[in-house]
C-alpha beads as a LAMMPS data file, in Angstrom:
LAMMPS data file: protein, C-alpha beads

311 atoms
310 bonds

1 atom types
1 bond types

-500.0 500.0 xlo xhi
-500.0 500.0 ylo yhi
-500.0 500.0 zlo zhi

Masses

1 110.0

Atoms # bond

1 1 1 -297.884 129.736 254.229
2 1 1 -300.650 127.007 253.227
3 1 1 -300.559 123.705 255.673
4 1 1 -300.670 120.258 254.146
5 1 1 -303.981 120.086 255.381
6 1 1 -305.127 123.364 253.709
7 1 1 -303.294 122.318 250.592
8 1 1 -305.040 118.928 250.452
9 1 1 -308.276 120.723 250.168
10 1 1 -307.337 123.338 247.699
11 1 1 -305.690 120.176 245.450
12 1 1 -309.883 118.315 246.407
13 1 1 -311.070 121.806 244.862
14 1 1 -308.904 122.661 241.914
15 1 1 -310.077 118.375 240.819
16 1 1 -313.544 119.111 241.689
17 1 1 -313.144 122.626 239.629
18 1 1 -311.794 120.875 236.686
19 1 1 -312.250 117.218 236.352
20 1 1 -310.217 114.731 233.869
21 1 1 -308.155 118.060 232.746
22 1 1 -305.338 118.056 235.121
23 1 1 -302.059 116.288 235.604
24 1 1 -299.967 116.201 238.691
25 1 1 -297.672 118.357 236.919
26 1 1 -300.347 121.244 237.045
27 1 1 -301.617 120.413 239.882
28 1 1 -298.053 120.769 241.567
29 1 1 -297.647 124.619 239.836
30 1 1 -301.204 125.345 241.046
31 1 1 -300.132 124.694 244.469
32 1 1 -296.995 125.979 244.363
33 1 1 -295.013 122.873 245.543
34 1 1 -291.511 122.164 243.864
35 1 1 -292.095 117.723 243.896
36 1 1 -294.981 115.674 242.164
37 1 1 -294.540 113.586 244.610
38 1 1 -296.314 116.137 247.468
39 1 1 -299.085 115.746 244.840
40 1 1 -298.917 112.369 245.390
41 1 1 -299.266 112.504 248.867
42 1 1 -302.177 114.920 249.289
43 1 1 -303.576 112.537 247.275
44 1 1 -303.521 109.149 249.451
45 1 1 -304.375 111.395 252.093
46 1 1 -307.826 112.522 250.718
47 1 1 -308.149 109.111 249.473
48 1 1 -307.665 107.846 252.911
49 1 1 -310.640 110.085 254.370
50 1 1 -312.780 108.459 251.767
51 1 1 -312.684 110.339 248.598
52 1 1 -311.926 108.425 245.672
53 1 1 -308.811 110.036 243.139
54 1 1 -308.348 108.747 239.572
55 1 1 -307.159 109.272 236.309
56 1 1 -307.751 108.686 233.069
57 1 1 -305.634 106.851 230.160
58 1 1 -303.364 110.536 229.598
59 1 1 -302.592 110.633 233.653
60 1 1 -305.282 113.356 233.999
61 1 1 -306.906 113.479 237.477
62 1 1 -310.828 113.565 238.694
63 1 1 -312.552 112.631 241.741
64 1 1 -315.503 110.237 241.765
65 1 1 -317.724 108.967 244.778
66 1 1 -316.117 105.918 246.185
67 1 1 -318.564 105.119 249.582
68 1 1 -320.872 108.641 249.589
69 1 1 -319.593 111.987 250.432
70 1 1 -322.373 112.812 253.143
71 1 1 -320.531 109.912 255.354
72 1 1 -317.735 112.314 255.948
73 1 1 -319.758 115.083 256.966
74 1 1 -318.190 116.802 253.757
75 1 1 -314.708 117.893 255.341
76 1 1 -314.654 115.209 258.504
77 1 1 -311.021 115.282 258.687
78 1 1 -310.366 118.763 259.430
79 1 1 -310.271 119.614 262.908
80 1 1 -311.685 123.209 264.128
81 1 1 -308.140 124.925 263.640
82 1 1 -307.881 122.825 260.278
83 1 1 -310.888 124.538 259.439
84 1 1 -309.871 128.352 260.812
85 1 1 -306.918 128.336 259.229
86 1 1 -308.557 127.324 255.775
87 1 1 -310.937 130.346 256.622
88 1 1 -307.565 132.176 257.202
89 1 1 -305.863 131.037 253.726
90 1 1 -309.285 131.861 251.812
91 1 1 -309.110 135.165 253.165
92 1 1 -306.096 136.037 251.535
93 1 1 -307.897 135.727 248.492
94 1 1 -310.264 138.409 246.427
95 1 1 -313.534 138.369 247.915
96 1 1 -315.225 136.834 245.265
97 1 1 -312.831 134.064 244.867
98 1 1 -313.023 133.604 248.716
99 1 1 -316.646 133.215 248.492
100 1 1 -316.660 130.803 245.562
101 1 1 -314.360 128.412 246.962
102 1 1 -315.868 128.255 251.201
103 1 1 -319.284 128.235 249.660
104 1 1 -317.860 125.005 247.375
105 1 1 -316.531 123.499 250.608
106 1 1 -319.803 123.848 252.537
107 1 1 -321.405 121.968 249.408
108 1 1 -318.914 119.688 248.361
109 1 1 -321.563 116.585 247.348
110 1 1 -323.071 118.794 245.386
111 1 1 -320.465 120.265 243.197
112 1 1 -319.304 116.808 242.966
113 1 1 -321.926 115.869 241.373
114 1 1 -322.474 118.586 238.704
115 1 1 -318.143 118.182 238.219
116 1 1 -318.720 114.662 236.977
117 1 1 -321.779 115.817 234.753
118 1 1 -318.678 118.149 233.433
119 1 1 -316.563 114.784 232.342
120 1 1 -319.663 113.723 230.092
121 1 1 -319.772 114.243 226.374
122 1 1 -320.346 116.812 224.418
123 1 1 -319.801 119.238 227.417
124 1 1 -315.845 118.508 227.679
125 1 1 -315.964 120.222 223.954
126 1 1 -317.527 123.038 225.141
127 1 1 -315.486 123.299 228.003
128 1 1 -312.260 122.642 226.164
129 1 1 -313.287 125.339 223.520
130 1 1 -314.403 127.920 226.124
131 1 1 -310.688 127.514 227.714
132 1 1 -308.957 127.609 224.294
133 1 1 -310.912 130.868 223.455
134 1 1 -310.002 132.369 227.345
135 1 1 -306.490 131.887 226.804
136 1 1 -306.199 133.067 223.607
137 1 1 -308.515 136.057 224.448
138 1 1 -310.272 135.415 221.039
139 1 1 -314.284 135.911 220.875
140 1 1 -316.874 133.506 221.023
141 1 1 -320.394 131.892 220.069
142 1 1 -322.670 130.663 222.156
143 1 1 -324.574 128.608 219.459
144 1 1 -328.599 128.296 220.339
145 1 1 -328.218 129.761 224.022
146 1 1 -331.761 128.727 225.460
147 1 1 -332.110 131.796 228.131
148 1 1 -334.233 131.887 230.917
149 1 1 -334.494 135.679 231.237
150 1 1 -335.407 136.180 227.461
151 1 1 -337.267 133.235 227.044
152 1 1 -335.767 132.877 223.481
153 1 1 -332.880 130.470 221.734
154 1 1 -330.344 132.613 219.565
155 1 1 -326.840 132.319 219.479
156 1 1 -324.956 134.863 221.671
157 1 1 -321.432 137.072 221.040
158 1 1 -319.685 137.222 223.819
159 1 1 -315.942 137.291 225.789
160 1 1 -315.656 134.654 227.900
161 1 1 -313.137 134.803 230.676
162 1 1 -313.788 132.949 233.164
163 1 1 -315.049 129.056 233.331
164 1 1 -316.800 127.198 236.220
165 1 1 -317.347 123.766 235.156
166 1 1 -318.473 122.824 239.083
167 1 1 -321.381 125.260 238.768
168 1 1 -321.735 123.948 235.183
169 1 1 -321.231 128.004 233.904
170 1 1 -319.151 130.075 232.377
171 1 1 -318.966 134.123 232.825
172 1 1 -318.650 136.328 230.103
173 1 1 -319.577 140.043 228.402
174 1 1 -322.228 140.157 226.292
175 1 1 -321.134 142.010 223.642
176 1 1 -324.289 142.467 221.677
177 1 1 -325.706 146.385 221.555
178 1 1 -328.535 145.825 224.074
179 1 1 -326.938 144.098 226.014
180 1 1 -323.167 144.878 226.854
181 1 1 -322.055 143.491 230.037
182 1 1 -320.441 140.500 232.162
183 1 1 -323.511 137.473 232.532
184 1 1 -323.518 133.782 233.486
185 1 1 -323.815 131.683 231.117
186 1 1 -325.187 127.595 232.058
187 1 1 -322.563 125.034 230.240
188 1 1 -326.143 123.053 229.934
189 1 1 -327.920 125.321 227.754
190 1 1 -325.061 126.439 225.159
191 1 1 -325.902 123.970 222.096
192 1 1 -322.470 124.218 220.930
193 1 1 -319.085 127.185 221.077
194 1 1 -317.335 128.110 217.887
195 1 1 -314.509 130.264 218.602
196 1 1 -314.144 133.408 216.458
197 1 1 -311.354 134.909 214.598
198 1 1 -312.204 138.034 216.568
199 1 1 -309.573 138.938 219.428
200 1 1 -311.265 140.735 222.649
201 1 1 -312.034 144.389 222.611
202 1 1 -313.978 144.831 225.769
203 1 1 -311.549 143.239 228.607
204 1 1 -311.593 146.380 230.581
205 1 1 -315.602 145.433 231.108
206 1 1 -314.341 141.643 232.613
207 1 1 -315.204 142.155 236.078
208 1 1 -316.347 139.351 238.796
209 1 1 -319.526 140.026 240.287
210 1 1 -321.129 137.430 242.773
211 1 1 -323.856 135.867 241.242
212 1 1 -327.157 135.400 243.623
213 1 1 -328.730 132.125 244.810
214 1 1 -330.651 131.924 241.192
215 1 1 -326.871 132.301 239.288
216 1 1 -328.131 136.103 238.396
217 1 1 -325.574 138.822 238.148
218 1 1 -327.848 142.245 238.691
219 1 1 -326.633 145.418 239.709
220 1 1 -329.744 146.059 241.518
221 1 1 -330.355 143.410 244.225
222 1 1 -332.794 143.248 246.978
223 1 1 -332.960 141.451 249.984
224 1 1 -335.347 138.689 250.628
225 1 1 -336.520 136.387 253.735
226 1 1 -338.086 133.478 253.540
227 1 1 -339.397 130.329 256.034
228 1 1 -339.247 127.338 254.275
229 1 1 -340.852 124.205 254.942
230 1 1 -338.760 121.032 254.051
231 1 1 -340.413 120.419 250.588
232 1 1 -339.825 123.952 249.534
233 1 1 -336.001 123.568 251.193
234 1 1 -335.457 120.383 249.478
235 1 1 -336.426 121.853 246.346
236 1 1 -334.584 125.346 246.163
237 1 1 -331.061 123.621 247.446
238 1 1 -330.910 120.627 244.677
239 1 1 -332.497 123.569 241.823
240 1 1 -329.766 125.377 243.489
241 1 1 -327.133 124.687 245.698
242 1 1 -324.957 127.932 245.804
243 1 1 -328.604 129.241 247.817
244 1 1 -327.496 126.753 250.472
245 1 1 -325.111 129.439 251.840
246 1 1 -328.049 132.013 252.567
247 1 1 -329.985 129.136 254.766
248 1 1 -330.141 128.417 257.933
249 1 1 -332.697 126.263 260.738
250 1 1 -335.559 127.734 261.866
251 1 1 -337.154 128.976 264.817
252 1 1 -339.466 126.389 265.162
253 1 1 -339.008 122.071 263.799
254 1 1 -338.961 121.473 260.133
255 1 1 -338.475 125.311 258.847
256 1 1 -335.452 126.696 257.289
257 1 1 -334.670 130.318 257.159
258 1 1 -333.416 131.892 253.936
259 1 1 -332.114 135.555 254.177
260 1 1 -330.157 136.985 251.040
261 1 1 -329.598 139.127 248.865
262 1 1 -331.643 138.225 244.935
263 1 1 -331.919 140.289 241.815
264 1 1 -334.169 142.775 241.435
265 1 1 -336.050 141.380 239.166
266 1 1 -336.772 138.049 240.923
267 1 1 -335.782 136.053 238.309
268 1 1 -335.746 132.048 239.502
269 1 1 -337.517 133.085 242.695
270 1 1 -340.870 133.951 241.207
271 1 1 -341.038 130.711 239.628
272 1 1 -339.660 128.587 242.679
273 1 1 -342.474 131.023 244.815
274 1 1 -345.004 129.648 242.432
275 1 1 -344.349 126.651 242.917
276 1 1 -343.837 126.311 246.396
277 1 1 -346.095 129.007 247.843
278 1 1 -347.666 126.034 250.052
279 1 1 -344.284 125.210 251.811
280 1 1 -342.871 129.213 251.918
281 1 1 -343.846 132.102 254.004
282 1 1 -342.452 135.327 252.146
283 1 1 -341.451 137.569 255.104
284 1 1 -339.709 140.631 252.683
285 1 1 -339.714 142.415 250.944
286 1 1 -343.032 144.150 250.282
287 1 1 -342.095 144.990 246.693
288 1 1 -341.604 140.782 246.211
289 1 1 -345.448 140.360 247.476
290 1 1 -346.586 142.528 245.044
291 1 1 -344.835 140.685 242.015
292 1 1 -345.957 137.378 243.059
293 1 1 -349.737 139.244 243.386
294 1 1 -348.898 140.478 239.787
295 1 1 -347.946 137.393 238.559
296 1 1 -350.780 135.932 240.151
297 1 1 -353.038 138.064 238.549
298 1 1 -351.715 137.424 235.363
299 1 1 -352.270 133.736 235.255
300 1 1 -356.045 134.331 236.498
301 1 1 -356.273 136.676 233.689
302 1 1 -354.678 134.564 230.813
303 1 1 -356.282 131.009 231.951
304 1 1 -359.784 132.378 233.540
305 1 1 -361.015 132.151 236.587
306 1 1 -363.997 129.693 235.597
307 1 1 -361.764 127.247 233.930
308 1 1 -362.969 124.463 236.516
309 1 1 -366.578 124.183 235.077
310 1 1 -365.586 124.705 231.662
311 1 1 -366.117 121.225 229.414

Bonds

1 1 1 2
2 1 2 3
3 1 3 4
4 1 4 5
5 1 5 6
6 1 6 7
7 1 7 8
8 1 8 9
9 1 9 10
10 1 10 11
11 1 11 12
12 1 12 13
13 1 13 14
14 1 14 15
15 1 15 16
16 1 16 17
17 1 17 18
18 1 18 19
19 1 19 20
20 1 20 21
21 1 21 22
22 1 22 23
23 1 23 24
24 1 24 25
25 1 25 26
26 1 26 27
27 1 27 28
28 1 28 29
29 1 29 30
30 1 30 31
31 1 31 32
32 1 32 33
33 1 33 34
34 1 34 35
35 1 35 36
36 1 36 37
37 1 37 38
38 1 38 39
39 1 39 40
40 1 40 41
41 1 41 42
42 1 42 43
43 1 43 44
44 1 44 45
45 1 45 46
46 1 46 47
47 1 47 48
48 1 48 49
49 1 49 50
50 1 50 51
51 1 51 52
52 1 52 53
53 1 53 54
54 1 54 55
55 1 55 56
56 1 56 57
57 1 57 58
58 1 58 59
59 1 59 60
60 1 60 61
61 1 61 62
62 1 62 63
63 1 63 64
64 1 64 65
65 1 65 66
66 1 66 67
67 1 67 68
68 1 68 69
69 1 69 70
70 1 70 71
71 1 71 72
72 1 72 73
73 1 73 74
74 1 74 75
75 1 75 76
76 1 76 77
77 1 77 78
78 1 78 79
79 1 79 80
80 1 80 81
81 1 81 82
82 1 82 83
83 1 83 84
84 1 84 85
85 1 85 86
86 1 86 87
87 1 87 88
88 1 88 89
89 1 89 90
90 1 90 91
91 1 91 92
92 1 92 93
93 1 93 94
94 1 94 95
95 1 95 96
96 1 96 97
97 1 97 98
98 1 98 99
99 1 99 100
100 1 100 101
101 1 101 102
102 1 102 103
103 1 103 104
104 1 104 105
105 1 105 106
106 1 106 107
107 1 107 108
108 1 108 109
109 1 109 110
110 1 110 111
111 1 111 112
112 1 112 113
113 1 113 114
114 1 114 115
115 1 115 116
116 1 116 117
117 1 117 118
118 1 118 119
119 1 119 120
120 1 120 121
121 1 121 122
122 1 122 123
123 1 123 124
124 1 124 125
125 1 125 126
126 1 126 127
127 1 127 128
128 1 128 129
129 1 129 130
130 1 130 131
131 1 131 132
132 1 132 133
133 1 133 134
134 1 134 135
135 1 135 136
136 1 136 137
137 1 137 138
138 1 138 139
139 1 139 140
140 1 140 141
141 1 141 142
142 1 142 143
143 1 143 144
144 1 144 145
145 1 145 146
146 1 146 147
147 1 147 148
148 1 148 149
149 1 149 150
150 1 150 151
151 1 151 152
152 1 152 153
153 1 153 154
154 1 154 155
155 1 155 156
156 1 156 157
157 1 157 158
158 1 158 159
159 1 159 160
160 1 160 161
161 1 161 162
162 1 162 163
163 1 163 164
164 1 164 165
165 1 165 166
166 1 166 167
167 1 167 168
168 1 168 169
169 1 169 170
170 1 170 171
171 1 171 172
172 1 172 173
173 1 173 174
174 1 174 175
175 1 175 176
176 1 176 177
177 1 177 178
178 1 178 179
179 1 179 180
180 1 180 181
181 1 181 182
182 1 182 183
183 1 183 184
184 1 184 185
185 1 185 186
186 1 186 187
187 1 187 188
188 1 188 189
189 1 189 190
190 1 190 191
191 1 191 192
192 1 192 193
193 1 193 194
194 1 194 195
195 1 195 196
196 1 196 197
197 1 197 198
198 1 198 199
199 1 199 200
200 1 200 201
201 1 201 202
202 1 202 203
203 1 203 204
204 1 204 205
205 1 205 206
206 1 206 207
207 1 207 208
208 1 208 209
209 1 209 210
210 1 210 211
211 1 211 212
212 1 212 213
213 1 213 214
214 1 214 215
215 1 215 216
216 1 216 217
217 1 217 218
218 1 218 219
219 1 219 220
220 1 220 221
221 1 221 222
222 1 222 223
223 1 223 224
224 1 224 225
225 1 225 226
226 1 226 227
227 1 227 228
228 1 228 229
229 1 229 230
230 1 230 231
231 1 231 232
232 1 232 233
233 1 233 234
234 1 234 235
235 1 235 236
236 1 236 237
237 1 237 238
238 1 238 239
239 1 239 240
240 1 240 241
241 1 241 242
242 1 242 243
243 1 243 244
244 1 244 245
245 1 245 246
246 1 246 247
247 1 247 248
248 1 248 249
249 1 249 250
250 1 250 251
251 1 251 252
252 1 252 253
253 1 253 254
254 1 254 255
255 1 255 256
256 1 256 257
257 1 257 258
258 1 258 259
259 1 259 260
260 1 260 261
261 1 261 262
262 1 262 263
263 1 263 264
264 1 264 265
265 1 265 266
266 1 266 267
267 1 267 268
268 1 268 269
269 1 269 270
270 1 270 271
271 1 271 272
272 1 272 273
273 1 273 274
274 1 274 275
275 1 275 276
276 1 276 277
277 1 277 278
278 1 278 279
279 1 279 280
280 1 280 281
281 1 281 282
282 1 282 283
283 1 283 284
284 1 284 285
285 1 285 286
286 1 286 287
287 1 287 288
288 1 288 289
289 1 289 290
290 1 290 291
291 1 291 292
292 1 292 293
293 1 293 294
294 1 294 295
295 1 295 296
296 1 296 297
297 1 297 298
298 1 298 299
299 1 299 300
300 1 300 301
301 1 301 302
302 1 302 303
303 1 303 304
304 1 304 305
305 1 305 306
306 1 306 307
307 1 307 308
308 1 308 309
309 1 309 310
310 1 310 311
């Protein structure tokens, strides 16, 4: 049975997960509570330890910055058993979903921050779209999808069931021929959605996979260490915060150790490598110092190596 306390924070998730789209009316069925006035009082009581509630002009709730979340030491009012029974209640949940929502907790400022770039124009279109075409299990577009991994803009086909407006994504199955199967997608990058008159066809392919520090879904993963040096830590956890959960300090002052699992290909970590490799000592695996010598050798070969005294 979920404690005020643990209840409080579930109601500061479900508002961080989905800003300016809730009223106390759903967020009373989400947590299971008969009265909209228990609402009410989670409310004042996360408003009390310094996070700031409102709503907007139809009574629908989102939480903005009201003194600086990093002065509460993100969850400062939870004692250690507040804390292990949370643990407890998340564990009752599917893995995945259990991941999602500690790793959200052990970042809060951050989601926070990409949950109010959800409240901004034109992506509350996208988002309401996206959840229109979820619940009515209808097909989608994703119109000019800029993707990292193709390097191209085209518009994309696919069934999306599953929205994440805190990690400013959505996952969905790709339903083009080459592709066929369940991807992130970035909110930022979709141009615009236009929902099909096409109904689903492939929901027995909707499956949760964790994505890895980079947002990559890969079947084939491999693990990597790294020792980072501040710059490069800075860097990597405000590209991307979810890698936050794979970090810890170092053996010696000023390093931070990152051990987790990436996708195979090393997409997003060749390119943070790159541009880091001053700040990062690349521990494992052997197969990742070879790419980054391949890459490597690849920009040598396409810019020259004699560039410098060239006029």
């Amino acid at each position: 049975m979920p404690t005020p306390t643990t209840n409080a924070v579930r109601l500061l998730l479900r508002l961080l997960a989905a800003p300016g789209r809730l009223q106390r009316k759903d967020l009373a069925d989400y947590l299971g509570v008969p009265k909209l006035d228990t609402v009410t009082g989670y409310m004042h009581n996360l408003r009390e330890a310094g996070i700031d509630i409102q709503y907007d002009q139809h009574h629908r709730y989102y939480v903005v910055p009201r003194r600086g979340f990093k002065e509460l030491d993100y969850l400062a009012p939870l004692s250690g058993d507040d804390k292990t029974r949370l643990k407890n209640l998340l564990g009752q949940l599917p893995t995945a979903e259990a991941t999602q929502l500690y790793n959200k907790l052990e970042s809060l400022y951050d989601y926070q921050q990409l949950g109010l770039e959800a409240l901004r124009e034109p992506e509350l279109e996208k988002i309401n779209d996206i959840e229109r075409a979820c619940r009515e299990k209808k097909r989608v577009v994703l119109v000019g999808y800029r993707s990292r991994s193709g390097n191209d803009v085209r518009d994309r086909k696919v069934e999306a069931f599953d929205l994440e407006p805190e990690r400013g994504m959505i996952r969905a199955y790709d339903v083009a021929p080459d592709k066929r199967r369940t991807s992130f997608f970035m909110l930022s990058r979709i141009e615009r959605v236009t929902i099909l008159d096409e109904p689903w066809m492939c929901e027995q392919e909707h499956y949760y996979r964790q994505a890895d520090a980079f947002n990559i879904v890969m079947d084939k993963t491999e693990l990597v260490h790294l020792t980072l040096r501040v710059s490069a830590y800075n860097d990597l956890v405000e590209r991307h915060p979810q890698a936050r959960q794979h970090i810890v300090a170092g053996k010696t002052v000023n390093t931070y150790d990152f051990q987790g699992r990436v996708n195979a290909k090393y997409i997003g970590l060749l390119p943070f490598l790159l541009a880091n490799w001053r700040h990062v000592e690349v521990r494992g695996p052997a197969d990742l110092l070879e790419r980054l010598g391949e890459e490597i050798g690849a920009l040598r070969d396409r810019w020259g190596g004699g560039v410098r005294g060239s006029p």
